[in-house]
C-alpha positions as CSV (number, residue, x, y, z in Angstrom):
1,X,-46.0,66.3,-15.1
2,X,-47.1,64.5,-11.6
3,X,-46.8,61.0,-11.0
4,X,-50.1,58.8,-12.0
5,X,-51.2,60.9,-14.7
6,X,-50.1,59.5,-18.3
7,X,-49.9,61.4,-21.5
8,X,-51.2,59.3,-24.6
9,X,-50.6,60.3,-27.8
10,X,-51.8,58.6,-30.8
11,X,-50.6,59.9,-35.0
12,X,-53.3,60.7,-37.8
13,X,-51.4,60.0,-40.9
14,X,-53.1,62.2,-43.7
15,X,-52.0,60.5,-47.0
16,X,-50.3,63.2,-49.8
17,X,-53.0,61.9,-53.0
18,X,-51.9,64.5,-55.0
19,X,-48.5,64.1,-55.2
20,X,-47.5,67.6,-55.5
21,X,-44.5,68.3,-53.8
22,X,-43.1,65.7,-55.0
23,X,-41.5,63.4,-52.7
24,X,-44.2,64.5,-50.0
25,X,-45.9,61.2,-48.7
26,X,-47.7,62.3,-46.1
27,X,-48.6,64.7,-43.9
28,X,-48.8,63.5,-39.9
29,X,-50.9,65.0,-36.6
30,X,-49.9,63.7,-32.8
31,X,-53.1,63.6,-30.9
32,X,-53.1,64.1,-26.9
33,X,-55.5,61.7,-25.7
34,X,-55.7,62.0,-21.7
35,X,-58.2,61.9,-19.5
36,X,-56.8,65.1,-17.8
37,X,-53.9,67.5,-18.6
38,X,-53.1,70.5,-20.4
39,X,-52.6,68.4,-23.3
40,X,-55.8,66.8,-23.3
41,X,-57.8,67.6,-26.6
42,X,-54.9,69.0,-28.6
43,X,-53.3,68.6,-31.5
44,X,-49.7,69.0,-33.2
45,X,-49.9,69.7,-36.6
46,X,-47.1,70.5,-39.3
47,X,-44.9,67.1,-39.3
48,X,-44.9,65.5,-42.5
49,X,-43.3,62.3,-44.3
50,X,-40.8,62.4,-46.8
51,X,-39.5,59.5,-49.6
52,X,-35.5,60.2,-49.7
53,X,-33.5,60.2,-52.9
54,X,-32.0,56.6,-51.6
55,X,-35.0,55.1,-51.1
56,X,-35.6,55.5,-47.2
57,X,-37.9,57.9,-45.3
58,X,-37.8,61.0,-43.5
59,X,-39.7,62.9,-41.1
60,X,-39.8,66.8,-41.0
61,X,-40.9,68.8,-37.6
62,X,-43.2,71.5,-37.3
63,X,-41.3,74.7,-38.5
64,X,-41.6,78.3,-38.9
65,X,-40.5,80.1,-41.7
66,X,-38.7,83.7,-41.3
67,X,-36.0,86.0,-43.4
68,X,-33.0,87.5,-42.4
69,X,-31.3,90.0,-45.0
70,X,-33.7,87.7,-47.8
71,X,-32.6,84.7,-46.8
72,X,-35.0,81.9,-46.0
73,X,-34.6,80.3,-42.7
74,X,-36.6,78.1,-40.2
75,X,-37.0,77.9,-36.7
76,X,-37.9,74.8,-35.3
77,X,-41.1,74.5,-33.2
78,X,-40.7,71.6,-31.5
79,X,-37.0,71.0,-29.7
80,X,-35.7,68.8,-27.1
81,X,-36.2,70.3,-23.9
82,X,-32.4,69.2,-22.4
83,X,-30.6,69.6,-25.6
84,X,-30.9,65.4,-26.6
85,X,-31.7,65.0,-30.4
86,X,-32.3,61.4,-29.8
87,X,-35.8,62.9,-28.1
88,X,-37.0,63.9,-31.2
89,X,-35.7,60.5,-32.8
90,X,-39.0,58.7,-30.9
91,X,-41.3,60.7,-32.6
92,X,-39.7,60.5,-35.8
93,X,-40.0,56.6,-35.3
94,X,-43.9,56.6,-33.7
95,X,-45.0,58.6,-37.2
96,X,-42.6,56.4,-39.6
97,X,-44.2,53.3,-37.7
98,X,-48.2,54.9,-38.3
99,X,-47.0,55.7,-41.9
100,X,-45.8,52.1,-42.4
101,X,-48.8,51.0,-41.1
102,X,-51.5,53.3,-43.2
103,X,-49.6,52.4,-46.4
104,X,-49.8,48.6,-45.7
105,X,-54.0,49.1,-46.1
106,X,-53.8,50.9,-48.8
């Protein structure tokens, strides 16, 4: 990315009315809103928001389902580019934080 250009991204939370799966919440978009970029326009789709067992929340990533000798596995679409899992932990906190705020005008 050059310098002076910044990338805005903003979350659509879609609310889960029908309750099947349970647990589900929500499911969550990022939105690239710049003026200019190769971002600009698009959308990430496939995160989604999760109530856990204990009470708290989760957030799951967009994934891709494949099998290997019939067993299920996943490969993760959107990694940290130098190997840092707290990268992914801003997301996870920018959609909790839209959740949170969706479900307080509900």
């Amino acid at each position: 990315m050059s310098k002076g250009r910044t990338e805005v991204v903003s979350v659509k939370i879609l609310p889960n009315e029908t309750g099947h799966p349970p647990g589900k919440l929500a499911d969550a978009e990022m939105i690239f809103e710049t003026e200019a970029g190769p971002l600009s326009g698009l959308k990430l789709i496939g995160f989604a928001v999760w109530e856990r067992r204990n009470g708290g929340r989760n957030v799951t990533f967009p994934a891709r389902q494949y099998s290997v000798d019939g067993e299920r596995r996943s490969f993760a679409l959107l990694r940290p580019a130098n190997g840092e899992l707290s990268a992914q932990e801003a997301v996870r906190t920018l959609i909790l934080e839209a959740y949170s705020r969706v479900e307080t005008q509900v």
